[in-house]
BAMI-510443 format. One record per atom (N, C-alpha, C): residue in one letter; x, y, z; chain; atom name; residue number from 1. Coordinates in nm, 3 decimals, padded with zeros to 5 digits. Each point is the difference from the previous one (the first is absolute). Last residue first. Layout:
N
code A&x X&y Y&z Z&unit A&site CA&pos NUM
...
END
This chain:
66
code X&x -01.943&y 00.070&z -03.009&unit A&site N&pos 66
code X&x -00.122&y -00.048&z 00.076&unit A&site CA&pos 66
code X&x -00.091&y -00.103&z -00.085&unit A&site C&pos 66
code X&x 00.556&y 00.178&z 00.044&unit A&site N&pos 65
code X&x -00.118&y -00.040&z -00.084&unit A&site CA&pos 65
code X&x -00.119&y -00.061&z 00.050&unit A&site C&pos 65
code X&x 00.513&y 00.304&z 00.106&unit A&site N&pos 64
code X&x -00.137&y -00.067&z 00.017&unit A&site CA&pos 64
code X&x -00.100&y -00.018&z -00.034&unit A&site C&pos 64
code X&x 00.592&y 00.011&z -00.103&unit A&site N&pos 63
code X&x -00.151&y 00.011&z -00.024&unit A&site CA&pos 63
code X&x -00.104&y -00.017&z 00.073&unit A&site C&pos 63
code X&x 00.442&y -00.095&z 00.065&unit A&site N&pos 62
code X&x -00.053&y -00.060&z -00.125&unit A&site CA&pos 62
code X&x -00.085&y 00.070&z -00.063&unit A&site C&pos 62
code X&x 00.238&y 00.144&z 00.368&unit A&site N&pos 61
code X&x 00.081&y -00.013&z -00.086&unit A&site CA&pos 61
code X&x -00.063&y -00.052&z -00.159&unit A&site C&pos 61
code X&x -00.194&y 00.054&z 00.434&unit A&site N&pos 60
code X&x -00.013&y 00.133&z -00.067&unit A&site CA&pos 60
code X&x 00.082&y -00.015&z -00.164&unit A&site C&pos 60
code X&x -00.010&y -00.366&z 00.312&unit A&site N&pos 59
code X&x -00.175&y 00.011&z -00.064&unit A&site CA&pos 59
code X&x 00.038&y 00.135&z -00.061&unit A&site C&pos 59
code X&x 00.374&y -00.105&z 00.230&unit A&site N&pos 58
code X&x -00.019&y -00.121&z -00.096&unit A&site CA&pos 58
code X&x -00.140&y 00.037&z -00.085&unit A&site C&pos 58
code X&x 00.090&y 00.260&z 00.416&unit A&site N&pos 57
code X&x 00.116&y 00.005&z -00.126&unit A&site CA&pos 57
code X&x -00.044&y -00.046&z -00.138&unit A&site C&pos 57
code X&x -00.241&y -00.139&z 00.414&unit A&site N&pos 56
code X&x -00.058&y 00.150&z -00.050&unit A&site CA&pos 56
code X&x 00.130&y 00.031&z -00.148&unit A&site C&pos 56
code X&x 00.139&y -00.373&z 00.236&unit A&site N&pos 55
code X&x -00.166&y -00.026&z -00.083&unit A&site CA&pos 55
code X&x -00.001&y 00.096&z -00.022&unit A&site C&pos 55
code X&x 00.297&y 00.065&z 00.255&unit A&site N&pos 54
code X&x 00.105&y -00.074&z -00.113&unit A&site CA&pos 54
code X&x -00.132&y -00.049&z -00.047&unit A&site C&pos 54
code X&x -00.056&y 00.232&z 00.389&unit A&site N&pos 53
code X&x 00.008&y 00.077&z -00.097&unit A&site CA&pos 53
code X&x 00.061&y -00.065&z -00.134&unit A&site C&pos 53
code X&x -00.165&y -00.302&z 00.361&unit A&site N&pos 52
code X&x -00.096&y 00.126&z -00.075&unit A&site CA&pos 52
code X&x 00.086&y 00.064&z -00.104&unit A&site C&pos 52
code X&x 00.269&y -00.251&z 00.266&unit A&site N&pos 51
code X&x -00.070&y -00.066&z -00.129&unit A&site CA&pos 51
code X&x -00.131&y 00.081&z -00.030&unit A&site C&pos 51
code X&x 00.260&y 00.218&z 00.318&unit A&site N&pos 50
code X&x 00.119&y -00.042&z -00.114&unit A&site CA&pos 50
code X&x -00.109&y -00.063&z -00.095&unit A&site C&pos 50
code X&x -00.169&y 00.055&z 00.405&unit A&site N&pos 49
code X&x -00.031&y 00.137&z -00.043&unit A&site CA&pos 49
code X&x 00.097&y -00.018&z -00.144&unit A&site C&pos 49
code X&x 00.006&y -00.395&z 00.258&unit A&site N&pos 48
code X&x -00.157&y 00.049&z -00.021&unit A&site CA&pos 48
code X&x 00.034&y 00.120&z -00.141&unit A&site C&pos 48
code X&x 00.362&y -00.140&z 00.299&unit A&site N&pos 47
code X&x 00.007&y -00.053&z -00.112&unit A&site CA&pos 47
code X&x -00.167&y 00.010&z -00.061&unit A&site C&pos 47
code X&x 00.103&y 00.245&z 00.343&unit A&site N&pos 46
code X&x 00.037&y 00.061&z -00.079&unit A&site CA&pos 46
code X&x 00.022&y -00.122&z -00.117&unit A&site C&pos 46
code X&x -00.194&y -00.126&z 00.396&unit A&site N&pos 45
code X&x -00.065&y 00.148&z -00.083&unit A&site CA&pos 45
code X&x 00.073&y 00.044&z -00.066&unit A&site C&pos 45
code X&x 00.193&y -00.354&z 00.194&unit A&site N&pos 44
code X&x -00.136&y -00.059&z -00.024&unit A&site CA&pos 44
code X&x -00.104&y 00.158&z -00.099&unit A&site C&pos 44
code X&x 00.394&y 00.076&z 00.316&unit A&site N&pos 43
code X&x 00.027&y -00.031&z -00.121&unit A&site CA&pos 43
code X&x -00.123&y -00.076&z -00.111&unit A&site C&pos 43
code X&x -00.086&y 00.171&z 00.426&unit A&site N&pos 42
code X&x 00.000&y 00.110&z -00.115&unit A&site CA&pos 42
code X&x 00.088&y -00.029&z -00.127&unit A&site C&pos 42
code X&x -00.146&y -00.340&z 00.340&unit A&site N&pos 41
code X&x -00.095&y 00.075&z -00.034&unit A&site CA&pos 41
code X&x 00.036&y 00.088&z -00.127&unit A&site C&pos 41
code X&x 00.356&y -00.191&z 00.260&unit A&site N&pos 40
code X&x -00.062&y -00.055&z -00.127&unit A&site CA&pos 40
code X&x -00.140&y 00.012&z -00.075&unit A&site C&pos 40
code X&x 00.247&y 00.256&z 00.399&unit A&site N&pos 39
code X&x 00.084&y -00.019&z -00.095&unit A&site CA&pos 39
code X&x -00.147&y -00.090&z -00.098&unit A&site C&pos 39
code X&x -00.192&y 00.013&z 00.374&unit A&site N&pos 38
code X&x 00.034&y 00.095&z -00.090&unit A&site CA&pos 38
code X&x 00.023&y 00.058&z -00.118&unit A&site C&pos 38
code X&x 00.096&y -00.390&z 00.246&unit A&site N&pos 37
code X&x -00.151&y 00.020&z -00.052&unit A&site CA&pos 37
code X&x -00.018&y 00.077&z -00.053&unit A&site C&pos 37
code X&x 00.397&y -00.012&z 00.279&unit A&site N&pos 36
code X&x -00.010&y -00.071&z -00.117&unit A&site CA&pos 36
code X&x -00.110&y -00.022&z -00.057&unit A&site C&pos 36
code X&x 00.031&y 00.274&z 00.397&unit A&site N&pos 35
code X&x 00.072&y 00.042&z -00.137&unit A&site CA&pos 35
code X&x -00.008&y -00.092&z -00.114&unit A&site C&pos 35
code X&x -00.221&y -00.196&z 00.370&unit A&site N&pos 34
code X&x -00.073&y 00.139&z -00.075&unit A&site CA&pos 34
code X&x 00.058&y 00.077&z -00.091&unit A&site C&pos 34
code X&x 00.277&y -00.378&z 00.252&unit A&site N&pos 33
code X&x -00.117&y -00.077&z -00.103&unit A&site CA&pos 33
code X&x -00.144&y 00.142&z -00.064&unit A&site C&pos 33
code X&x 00.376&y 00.164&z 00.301&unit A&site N&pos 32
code X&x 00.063&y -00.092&z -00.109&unit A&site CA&pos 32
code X&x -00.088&y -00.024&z -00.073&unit A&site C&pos 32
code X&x -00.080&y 00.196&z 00.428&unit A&site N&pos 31
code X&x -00.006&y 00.117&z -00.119&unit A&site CA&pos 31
code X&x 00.048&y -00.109&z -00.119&unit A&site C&pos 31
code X&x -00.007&y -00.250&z 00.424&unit A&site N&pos 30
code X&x -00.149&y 00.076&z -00.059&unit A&site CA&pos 30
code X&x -00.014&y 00.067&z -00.108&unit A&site C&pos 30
code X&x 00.425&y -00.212&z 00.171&unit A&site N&pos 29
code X&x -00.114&y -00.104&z -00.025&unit A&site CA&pos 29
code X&x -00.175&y 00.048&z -00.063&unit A&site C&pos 29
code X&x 00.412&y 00.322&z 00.178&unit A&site N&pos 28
code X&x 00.024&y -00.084&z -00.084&unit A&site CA&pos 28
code X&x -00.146&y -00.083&z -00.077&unit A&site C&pos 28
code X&x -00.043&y 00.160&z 00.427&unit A&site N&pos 27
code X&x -00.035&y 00.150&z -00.103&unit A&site CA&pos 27
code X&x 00.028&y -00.057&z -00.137&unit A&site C&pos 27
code X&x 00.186&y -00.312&z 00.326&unit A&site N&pos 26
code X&x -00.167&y 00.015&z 00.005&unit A&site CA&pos 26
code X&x -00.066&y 00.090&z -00.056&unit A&site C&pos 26
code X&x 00.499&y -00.005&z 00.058&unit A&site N&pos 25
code X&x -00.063&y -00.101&z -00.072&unit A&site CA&pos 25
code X&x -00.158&y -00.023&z -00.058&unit A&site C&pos 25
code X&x 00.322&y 00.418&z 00.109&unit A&site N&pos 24
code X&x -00.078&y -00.080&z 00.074&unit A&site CA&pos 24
code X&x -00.080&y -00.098&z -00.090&unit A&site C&pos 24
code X&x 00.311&y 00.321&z -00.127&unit A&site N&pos 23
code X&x 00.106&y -00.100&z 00.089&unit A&site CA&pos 23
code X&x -00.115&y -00.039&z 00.048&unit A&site C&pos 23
code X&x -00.072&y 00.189&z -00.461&unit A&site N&pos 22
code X&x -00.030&y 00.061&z 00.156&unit A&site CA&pos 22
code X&x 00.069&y -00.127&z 00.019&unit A&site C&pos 22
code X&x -00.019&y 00.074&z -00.502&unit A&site N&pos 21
code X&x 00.121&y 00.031&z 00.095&unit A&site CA&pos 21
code X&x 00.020&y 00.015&z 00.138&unit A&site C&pos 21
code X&x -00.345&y -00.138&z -00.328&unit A&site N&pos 20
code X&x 00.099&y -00.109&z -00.008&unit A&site CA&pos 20
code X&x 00.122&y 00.059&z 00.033&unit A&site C&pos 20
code X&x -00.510&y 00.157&z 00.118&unit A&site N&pos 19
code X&x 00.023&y -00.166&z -00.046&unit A&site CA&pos 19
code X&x 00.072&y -00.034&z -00.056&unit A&site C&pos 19
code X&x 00.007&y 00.420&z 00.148&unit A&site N&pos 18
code X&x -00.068&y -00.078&z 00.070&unit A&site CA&pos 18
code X&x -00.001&y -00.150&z -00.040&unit A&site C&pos 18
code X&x 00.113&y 00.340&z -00.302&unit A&site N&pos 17
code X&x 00.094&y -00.005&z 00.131&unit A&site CA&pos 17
code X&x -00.021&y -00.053&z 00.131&unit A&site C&pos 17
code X&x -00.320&y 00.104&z -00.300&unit A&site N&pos 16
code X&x 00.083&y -00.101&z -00.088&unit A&site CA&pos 16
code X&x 00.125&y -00.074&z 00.093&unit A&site C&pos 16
code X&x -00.351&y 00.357&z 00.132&unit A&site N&pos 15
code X&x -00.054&y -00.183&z -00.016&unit A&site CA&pos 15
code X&x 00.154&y -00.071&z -00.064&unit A&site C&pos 15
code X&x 00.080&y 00.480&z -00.010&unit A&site N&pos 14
code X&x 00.002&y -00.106&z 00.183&unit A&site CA&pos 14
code X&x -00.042&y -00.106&z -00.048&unit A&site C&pos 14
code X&x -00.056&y 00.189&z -00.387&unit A&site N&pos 13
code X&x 00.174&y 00.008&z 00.045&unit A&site CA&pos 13
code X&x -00.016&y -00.029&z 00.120&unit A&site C&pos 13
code X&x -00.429&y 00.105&z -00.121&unit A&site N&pos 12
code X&x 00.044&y -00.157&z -00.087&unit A&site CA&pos 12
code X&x 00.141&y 00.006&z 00.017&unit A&site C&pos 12
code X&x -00.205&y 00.375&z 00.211&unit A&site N&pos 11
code X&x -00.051&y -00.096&z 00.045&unit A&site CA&pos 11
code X&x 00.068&y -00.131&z -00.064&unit A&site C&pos 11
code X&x 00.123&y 00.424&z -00.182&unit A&site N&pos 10
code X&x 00.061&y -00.026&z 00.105&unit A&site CA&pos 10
code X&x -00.076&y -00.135&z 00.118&unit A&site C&pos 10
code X&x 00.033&y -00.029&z -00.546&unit A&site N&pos 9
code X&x -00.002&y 00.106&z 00.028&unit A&site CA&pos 9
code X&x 00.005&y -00.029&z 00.175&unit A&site C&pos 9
code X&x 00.118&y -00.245&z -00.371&unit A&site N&pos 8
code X&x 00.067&y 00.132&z 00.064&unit A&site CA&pos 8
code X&x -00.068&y 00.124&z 00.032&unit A&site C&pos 8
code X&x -00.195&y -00.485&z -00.182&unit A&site N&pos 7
code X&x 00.099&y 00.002&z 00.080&unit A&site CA&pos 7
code X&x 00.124&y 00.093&z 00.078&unit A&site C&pos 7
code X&x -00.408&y 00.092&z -00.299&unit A&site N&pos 6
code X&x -00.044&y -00.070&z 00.114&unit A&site CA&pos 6
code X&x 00.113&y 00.002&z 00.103&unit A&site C&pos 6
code X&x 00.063&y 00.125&z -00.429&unit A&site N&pos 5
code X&x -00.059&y 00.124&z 00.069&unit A&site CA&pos 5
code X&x -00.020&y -00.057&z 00.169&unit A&site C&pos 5
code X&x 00.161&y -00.336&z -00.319&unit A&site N&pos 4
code X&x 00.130&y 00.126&z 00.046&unit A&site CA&pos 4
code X&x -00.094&y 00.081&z 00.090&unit A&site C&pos 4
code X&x -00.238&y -00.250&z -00.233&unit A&site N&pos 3
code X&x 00.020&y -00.087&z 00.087&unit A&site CA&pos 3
code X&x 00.125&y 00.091&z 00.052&unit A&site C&pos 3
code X&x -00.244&y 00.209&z -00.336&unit A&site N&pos 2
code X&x -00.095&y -00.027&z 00.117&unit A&site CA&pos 2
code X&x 00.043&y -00.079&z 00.116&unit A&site C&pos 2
code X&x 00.236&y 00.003&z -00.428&unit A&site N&pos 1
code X&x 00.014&y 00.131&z 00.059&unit A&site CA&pos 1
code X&x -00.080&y 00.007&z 00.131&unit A&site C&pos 1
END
């Protein structure tokens, strides 16, 4: 949800449009390799935020025993 919020909103729709719809190559070459970092940053965070909550699940599920 955080990576949608990012990507629509009106700064991250130019960046985006910057690095893979501008006719200038050189705007091309720059915004590309930062969108894509990005991009995998927040995928990188959401496979994070997935295996937390699939532990927090798992531990509630059993029990917690000190």
């Amino acid at each position: 949800m955080l990576g949608a919020l990012v990507a629509l909103n009106p700064i991250g729709l130019d960046f985006l449009q910057s690095a893979f719809l501008s006719g200038e190559q050189l705007s091309r070459n720059i915004a590309r390799p930062i969108v894509l970092s990005a991009l995998a940053v927040v995928i990188l965070l959401g496979i994070v935020e997935w295996l937390v909550r699939f532990v927090v699940f798992r531990r509630r599920a059993r029990g917690v025993k000190s």
